[in-house]
C-alpha positions in Angstrom: 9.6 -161.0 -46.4 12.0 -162.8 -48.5 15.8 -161.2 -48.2 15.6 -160.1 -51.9 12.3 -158.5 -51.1 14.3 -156.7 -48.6 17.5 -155.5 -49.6 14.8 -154.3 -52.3 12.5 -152.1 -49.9 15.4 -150.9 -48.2 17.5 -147.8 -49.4 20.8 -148.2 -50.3 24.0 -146.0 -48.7 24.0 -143.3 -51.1 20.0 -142.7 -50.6 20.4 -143.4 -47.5 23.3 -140.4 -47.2 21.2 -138.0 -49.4 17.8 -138.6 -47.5 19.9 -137.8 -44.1 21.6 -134.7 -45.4 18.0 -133.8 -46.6 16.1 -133.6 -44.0 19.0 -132.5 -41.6 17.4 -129.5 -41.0 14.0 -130.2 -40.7 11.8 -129.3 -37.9 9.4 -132.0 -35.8 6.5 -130.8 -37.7 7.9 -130.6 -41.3 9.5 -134.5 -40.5 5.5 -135.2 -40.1 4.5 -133.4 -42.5 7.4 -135.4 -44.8 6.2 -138.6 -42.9 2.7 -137.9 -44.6 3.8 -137.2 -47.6 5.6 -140.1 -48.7 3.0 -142.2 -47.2 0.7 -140.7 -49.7 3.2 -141.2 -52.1 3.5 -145.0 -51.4 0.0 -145.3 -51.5 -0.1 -144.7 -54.7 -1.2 -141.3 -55.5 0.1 -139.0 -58.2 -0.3 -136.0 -55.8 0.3 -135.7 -52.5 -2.0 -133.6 -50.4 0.3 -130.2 -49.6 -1.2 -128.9 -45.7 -1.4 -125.2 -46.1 -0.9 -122.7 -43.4 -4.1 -122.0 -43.1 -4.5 -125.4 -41.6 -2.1 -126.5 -40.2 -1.7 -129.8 -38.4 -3.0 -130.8 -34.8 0.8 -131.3 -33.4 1.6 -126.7 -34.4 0.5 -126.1 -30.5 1.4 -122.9 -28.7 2.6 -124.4 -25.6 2.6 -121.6 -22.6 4.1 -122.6 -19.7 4.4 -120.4 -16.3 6.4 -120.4 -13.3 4.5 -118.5 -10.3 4.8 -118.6 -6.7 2.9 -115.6 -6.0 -0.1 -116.2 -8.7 1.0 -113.3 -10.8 2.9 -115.4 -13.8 -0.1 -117.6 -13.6 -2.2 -114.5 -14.4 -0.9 -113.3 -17.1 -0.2 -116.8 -18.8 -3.5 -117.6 -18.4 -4.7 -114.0 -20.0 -2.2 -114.5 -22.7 -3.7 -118.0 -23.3 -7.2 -117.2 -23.6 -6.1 -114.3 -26.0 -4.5 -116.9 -28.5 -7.6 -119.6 -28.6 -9.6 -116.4 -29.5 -7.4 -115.7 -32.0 -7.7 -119.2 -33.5 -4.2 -121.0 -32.2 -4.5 -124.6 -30.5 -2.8 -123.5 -26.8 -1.3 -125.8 -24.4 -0.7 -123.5 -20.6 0.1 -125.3 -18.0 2.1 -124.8 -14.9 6.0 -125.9 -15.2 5.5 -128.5 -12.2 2.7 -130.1 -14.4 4.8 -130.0 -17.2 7.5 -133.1 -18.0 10.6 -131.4 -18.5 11.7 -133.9 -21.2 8.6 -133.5 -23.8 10.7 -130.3 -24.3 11.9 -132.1 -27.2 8.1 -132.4 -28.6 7.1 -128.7 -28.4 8.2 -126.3 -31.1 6.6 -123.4 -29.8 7.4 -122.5 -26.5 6.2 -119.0 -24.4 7.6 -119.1 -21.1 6.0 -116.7 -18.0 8.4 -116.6 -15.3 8.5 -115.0 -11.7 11.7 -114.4 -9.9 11.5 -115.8 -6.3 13.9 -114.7 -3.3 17.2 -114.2 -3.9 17.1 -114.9 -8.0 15.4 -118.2 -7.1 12.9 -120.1 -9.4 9.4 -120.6 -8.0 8.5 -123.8 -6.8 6.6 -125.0 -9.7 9.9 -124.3 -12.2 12.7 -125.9 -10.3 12.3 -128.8 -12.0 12.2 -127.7 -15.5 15.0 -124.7 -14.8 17.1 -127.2 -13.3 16.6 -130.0 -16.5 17.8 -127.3 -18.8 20.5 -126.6 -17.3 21.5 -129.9 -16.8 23.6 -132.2 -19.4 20.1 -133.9 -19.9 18.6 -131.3 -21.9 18.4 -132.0 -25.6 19.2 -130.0 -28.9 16.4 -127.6 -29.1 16.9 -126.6 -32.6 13.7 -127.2 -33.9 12.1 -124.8 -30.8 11.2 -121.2 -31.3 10.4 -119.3 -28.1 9.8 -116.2 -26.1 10.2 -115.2 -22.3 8.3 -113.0 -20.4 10.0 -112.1 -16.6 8.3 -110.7 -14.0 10.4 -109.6 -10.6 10.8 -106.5 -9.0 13.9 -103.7 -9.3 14.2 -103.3 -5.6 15.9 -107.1 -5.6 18.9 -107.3 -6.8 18.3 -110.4 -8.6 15.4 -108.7 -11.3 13.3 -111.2 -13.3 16.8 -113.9 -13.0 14.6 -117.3 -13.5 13.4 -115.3 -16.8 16.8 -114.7 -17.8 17.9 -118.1 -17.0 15.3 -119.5 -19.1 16.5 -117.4 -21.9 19.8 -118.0 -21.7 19.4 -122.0 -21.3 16.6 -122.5 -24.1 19.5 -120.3 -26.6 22.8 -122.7 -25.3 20.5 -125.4 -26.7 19.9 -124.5 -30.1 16.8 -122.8 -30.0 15.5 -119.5 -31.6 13.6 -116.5 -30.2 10.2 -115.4 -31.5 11.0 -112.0 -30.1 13.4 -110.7 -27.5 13.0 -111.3 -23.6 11.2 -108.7 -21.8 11.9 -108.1 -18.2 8.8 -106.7 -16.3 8.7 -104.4 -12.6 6.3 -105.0 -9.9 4.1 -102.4 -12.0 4.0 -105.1 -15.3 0.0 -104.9 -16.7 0.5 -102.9 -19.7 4.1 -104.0 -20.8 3.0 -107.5 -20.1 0.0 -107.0 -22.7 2.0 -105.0 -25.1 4.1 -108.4 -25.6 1.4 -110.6 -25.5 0.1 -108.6 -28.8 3.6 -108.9 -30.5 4.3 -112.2 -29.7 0.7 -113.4 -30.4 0.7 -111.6 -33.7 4.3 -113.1 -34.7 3.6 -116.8 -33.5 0.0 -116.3 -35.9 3.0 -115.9 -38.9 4.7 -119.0 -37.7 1.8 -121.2 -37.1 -1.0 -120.1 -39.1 -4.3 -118.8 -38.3 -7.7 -120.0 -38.2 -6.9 -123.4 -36.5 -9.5 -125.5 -36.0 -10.8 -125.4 -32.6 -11.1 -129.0 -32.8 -7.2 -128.5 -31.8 -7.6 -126.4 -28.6 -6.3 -128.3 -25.9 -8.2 -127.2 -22.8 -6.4 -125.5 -20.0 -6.0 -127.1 -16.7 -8.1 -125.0 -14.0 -6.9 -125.4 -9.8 -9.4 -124.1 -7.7 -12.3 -122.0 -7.7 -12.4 -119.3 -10.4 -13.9 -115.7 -8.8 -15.7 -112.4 -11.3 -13.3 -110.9 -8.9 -9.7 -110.6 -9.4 -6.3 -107.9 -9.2 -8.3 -106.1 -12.6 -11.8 -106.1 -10.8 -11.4 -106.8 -6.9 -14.1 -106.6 -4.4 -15.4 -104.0 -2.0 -15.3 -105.7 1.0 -16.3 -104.4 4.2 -13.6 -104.1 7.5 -14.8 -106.0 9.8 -12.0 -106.1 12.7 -8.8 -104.8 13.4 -7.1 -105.8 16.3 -4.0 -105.6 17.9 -3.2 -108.9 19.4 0.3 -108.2 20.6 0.4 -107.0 24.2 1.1 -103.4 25.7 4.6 -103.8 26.1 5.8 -105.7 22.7 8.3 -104.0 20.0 5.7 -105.0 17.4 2.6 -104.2 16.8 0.7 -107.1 14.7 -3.5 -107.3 13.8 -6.1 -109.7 13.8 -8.0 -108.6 10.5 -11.2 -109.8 9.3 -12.4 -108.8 6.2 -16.1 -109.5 5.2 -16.6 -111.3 1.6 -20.6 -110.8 2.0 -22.4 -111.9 -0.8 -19.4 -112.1 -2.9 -19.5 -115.6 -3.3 -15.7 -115.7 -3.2 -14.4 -118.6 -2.1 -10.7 -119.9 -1.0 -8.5 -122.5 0.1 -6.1 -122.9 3.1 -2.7 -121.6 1.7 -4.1 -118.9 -0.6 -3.3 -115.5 -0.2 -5.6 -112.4 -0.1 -4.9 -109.7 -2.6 -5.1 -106.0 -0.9 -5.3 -103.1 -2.6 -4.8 -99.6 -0.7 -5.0 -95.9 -0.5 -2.1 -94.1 0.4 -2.2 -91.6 4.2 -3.4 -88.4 2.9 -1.0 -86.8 5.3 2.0 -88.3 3.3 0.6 -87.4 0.5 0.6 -83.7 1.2 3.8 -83.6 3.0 5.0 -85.1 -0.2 3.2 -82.3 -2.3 4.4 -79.7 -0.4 8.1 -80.9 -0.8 7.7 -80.8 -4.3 6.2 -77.4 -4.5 3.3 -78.2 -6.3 -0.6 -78.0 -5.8 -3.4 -80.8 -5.2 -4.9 -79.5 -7.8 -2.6 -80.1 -10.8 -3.6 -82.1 -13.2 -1.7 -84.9 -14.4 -2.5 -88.4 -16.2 -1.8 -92.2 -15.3 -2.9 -94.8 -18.1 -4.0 -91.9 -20.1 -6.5 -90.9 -17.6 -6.8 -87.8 -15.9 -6.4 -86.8 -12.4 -5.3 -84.0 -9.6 -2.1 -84.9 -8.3 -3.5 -85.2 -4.6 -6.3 -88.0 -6.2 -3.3 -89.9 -8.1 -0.6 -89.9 -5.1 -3.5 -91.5 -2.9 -5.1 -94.2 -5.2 -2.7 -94.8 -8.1 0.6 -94.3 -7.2 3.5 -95.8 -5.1 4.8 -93.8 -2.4 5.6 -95.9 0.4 8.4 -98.4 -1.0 11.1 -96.7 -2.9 11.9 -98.4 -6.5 16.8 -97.7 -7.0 15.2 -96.3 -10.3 13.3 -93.3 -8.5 16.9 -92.8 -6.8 18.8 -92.7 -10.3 15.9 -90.3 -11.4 15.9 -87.8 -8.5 19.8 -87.7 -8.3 19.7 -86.6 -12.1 16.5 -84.1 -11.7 18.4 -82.7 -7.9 22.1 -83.0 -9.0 22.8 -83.8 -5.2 25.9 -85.5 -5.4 25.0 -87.7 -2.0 22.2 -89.5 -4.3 24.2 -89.4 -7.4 26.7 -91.9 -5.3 24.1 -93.7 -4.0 22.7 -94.4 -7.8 26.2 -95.2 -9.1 26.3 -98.8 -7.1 22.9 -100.5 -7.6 24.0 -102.5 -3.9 23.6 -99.4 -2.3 20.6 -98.0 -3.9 19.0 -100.7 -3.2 19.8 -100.7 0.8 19.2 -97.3 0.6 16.0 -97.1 -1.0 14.6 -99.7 1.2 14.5 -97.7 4.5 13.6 -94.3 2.9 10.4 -93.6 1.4 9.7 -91.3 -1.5 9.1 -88.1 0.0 12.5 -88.6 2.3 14.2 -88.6 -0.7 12.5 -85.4 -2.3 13.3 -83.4 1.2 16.5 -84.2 1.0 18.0 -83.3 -2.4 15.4 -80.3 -3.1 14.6 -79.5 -6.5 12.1 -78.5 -8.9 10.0 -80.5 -11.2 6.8 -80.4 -13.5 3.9 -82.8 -11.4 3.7 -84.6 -14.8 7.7 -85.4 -15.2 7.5 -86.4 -11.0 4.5 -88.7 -11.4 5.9 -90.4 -14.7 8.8 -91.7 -12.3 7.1 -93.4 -9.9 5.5 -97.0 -10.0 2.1 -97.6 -9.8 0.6 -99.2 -6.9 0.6 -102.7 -6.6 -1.9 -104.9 -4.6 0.0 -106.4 -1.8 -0.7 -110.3 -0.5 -1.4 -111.4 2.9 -1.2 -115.1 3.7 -4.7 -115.9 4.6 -5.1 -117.3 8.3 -8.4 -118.5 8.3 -10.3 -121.9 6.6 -13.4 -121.2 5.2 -15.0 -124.1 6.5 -14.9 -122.7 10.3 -15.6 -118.5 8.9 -17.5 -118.7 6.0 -18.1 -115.3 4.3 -15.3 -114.2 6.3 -11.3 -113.5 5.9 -8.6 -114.1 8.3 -4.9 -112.3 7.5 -2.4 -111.9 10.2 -1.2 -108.2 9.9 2.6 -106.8 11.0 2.1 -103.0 11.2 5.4 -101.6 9.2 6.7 -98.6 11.0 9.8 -97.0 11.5 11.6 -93.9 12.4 13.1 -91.4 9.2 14.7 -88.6 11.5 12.0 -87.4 13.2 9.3 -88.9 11.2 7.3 -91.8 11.6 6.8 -93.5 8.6 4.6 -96.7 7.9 4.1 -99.1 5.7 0.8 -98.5 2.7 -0.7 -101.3 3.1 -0.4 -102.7 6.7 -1.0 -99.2 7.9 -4.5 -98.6 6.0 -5.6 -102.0 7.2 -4.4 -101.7 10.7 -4.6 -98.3 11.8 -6.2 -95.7 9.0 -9.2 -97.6 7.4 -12.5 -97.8 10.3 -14.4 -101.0 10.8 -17.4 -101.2 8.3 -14.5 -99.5 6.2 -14.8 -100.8 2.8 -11.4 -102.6 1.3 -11.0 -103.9 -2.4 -9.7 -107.5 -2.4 -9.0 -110.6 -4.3 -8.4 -114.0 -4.1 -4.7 -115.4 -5.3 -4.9 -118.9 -5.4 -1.3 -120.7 -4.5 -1.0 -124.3 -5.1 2.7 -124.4 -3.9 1.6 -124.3 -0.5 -1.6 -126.5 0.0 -2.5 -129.3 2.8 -1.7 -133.1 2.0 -4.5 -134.8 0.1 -4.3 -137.3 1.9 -5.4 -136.5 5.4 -4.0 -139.1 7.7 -0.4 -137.9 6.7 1.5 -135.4 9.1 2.4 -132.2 8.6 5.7 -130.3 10.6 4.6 -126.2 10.4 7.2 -123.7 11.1 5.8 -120.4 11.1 7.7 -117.7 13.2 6.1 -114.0 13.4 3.0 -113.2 11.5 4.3 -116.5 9.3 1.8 -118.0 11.7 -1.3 -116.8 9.4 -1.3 -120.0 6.6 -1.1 -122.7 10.0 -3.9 -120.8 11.7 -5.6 -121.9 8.2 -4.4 -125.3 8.2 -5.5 -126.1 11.5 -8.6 -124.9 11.1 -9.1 -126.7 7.9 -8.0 -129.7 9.5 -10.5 -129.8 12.5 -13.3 -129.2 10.0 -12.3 -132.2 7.7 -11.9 -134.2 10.9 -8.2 -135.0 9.4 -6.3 -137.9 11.3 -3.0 -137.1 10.4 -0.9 -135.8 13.4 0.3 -132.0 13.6 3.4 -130.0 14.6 3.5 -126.5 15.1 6.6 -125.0 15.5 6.2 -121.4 16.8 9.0 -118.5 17.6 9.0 -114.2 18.0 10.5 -111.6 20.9 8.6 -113.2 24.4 6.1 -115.4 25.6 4.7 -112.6 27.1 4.3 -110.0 24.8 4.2 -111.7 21.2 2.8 -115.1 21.6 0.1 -114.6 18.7 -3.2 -116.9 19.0 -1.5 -118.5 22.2 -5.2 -119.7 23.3 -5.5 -121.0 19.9 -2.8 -123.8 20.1 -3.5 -124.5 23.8 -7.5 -125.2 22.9 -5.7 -127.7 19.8 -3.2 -129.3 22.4 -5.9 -130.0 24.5 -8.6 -131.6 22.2 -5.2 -133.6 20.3 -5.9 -131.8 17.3 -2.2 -130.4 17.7 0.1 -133.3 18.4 3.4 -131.2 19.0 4.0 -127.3 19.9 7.7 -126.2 20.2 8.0 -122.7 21.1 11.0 -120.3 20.5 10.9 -117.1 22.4 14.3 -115.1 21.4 14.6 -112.7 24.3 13.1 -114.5 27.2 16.7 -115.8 28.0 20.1 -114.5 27.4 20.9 -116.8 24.3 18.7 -116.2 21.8 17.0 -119.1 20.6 15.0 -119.4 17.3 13.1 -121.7 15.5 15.3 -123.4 13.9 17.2 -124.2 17.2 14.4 -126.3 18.3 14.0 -127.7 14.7 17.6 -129.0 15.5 17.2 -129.9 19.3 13.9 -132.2 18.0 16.2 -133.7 15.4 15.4 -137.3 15.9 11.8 -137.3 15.8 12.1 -134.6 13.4 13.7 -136.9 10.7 11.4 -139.6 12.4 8.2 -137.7 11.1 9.9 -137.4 7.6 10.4 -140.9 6.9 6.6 -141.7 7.8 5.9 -139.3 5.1 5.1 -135.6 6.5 4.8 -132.7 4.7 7.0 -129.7 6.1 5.9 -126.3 5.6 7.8 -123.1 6.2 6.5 -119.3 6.1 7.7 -116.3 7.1 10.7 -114.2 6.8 12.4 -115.1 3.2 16.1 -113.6 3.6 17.2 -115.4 7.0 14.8 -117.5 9.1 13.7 -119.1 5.7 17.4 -119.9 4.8 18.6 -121.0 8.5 15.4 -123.4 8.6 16.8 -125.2 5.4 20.1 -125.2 6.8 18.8 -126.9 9.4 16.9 -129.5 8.1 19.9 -130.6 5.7 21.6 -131.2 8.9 19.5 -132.7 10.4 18.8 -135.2 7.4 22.3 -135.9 7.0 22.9 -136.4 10.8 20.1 -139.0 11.6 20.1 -140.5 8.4 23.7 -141.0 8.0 24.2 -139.1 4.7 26.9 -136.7 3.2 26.0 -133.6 2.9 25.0 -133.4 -1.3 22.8 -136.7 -0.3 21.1 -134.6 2.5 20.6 -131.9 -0.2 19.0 -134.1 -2.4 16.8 -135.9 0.0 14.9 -132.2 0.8 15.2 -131.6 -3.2 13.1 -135.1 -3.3 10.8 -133.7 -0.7 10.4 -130.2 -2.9 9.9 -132.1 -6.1 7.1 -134.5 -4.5 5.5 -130.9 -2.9 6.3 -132.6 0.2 8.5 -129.6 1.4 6.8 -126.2 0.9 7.5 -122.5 1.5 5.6 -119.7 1.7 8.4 -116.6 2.2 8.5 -113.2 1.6 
């Protein structure tokens, strides 16, 4: 092209200003709609084609993304998904850890599912993307409506912080809210759905109905998919409970084996198993009876009704004490011990953590309609076990690793709902209603000549039972390291002829043990994590994947610790490069946790 031809096709500074100021404020999708439009234009045509919004492009996705460590953002994500295609929307869901943080500049709109993990941590799957929005990488989002759903659980003190941080980020960058954030308890079915409607029906007005289904951009499936999930579980049958601590231990933990039968349910090593439980009728009534009510009211949960005994057994959450139930009984009682204990969320909390519901009732007495008393309390939720068995060595069968919760409350026992139904109240050939909750943050290398270092003190031994297991089916060259830690050798070493049958046929390359009271120091895991240093960072550099499960407030914390100095020790770094040598590890699912 000639220069005259040029300066010609080119516009000159004042167009050039005006087209700039123009389309200033345009969206991704109207710049292509624009782009379209004056290619039509220069084409030729006296009329350009106007898309309507009843069909719209193939670039006006819904894009759903989910942070989940547990499975239960993933759920609803999913759920919320499958509702938009059948309402005609193209949907994108994916996970966050499938999702490249820096398209965010490509999607325009955005509904984010996000679970709170520990201590107002992102899961595993969102690091990534919460940590690139919060970065000075992140672009202008202007163009980007959105909505947040948070899922966590009052009894933290951190409730449903990823979700906030999500909201708060995606706003600092320009970016405008479809609807309000809605922050979701432990108990989060029907509020979840209630948004799902609104937000569905309101991103309909912004992207327009009846989209093609040419559009619909398949969602990404990992692992089996079950007829039985949380909504519709299985009755399974008991098949063992037993105690496999000895006589004299502080603890008292159970082997459990559930049977799927003809289920056809089918898991991976590193999933969980979903338990739902009825409450100790004996609780129940000592709980009634503090309340001065009768079995026999009648009240209603989810608009169905019940006697108050039926509802406090099956429905209702009477074993862990949400600060909320504390705010409400100190207001119904007027005790002014409670009233304290409400004013400073800290101490609610700590509070309501060691005393069951019906501690509370006895002591602030007061009087309350069974209707106003039940509308207080959460429902019950299903609670997960790590799952300590592969199903290539049990088949139809289950494997969970059990701590039975007890403690004393004055003179009362009390135990934990769950762990005490499966260890002690429900009879083998009991039946049990179960699920399966699928967790891809915690999964065995692909490849299966690479190492693995396991650290799973306590009943965090369950998932490397699992792995093991899996392992010797598959044959798997890849060496592995157990390390293992509780009270005594004696009294609490948990599958001990396990790992010495695995030592001995070389299927377990390394066991380190950490008894805490068999000497005067107490020693932990992590002590020996830091005594093995060297060949610790050793395995690391050849590539192993290091696992962690168990308890999430200290051991899970003082393991990290350790590791970071550990990495910065052998491998000469400061500490910030040691930090970012695990983050590397994280990010490449190399380093993996399983905590609670």
């Amino acid at each position: 092209m000639s220069e005259q031809n040029l300066n010609q096709t080119m516009l000159n500074q004042e167009q050039l200003t005006t087209l700039k100021e123009t389309i200033g404020g345009y969206s991704p999708l109207q710049l292509a709609w624009a782009s379209g439009y004056l290619a039509a234009k220069s084409e030729g045509s006296s009329i350009a084609v106007l898309p309507t919004a009843s069909a719209p492009q193939a670039s006006a996705t819904l894009t759903i993304l989910y942070g989940s460590q547990t499975g239960n953002a993933k759920g609803v994500a999913k759920k919320l998904a499958e509702q938009a295609q059948a309402q005609g929307l193209a949907v994108d869901c994916k996970s966050m850890g499938e999702f490249k943080p820096k398209s965010i500049k490509n999607v325009t709109h955005l509904l984010i599912v996000a679970s709170t993990n520990g201590e107002g941590e992102p899961p595993d799957d969102a690091i990534g993307f919460h940590e690139f929005l919060s970065s000075k990488k992140a672009p202008k989002l202007d163009h980007l409506h959105y909505s947040v759903l948070a899922l966590g659980d009052s009894s933290y003190e951190f409730f449903c912080k990823t979700g906030k941080d999500f909201d708060e980020y995606l706003a600092n960058l320009g970016a405008k809210q479809i609807a309000p954030r809605l922050d979701c308890d432990v108990d989060y079915d029907d509020d979840a759905q209630a948004w799902s409607e609104d937000i569905l029906t309101k991103s309909q007005d912004l992207l327009g109905a009846n989209i093609s289904a040419t559009n619909v951009v398949a969602m990404p499936t990992a692992g089996a998919t079950s007829q039985y999930t949380k909504q519709n579980p299985y009755a399974a049958e008991l098949a063992l409970s037993q105690k496999i601590t000895g006589r004299d231990s502080n603890k008292d933990v159970r082997h459990i084996e559930v049977d799927l039968g003809e289920s056809g349910i089918t898991y991976q090593a590193g999933d969980a198993l979903g338990v739902w439980f009825e409450n100790d009728l004996e609780l129940v009534n000592e709980l009634i009876a503090a309340l001065s009510l009768s079995a026999d009211d009648t009240i209603t949960v989810n608009k169905e009704a019940y006697r108050l005994q039926d509802a406090l057994v099956s429905k209702l959450e009477i074993t862990q004490t949400a600060p909320a139930f504390i705010e409400f009984w100190a207001s119904v009682s007027n005790d002014e011990t409670l009233t304290k204990l409400a004013s400073d969320k800290n101490t609610a909390r700590e509070y309501a953590a060691n005393h069951q519901v019906v501690d509370i009732v006895k002591a602030a007495p007061a009087s309350v309609e069974a209707q106003v008393f039940v509308d207080a309390l959460r429902k019950i939720t299903p609670r997960l076990y790590s799952i300590a068995s592969s199903q290539s060595e049990v088949d139809e069968e289950v494997h969970l690793t059990v701590g039975l919760v007890e403690y004393q409350q004055g003179e009362q026992t009390r135990a934990g709902g769950a762990s005490s139904f499966l260890g002690k109240r429900l009879a083998e050939g009991g039946e049990v209603k179960v699920f399966i909750e699928h967790n891809d943050n915690f999964r065995l290398p692909q490849d299966s000549n690479t190492p693995v270092i396991m650290i799973g003190p306590g009943t965090g031994i369950a998932p490397f039972r699992a792995f093991l297991q899996e392992r010797d089916a598959a044959e798997a060259e890849g060496d592995n390291w157990l390390f293992f830690g509780d009270q005594t050798f004696t009294q609490d070493f948990l599958y001990q002829l396990e790992w010495q049958g695995y030592l001995k046929s070389g299927l377990l390359t390394r066991l380190d043990l950490a008894f805490s009271r068999d000497q005067a120091e107490k020693i932990y895991v992590q002590d020996r994590l830091r005594e093995q240093a060297a060949d610790v960072y050793a395995w690391l550099e050849r590539g192993a994947h290091i696992y962690v499960c168990g308890d999430m407030s200290r051991m899970a914390k003082d393991v990290e610790t350790a590791l970071i100095d550990i990495i910065a020790e052998q491998g000469n770094k400061t500490a910030e490069q040691a930090e970012q040598y695990l983050k590397d590890l994280r990010n490449d699912k190399r380093y993996q946790k399983d905590v609670y």
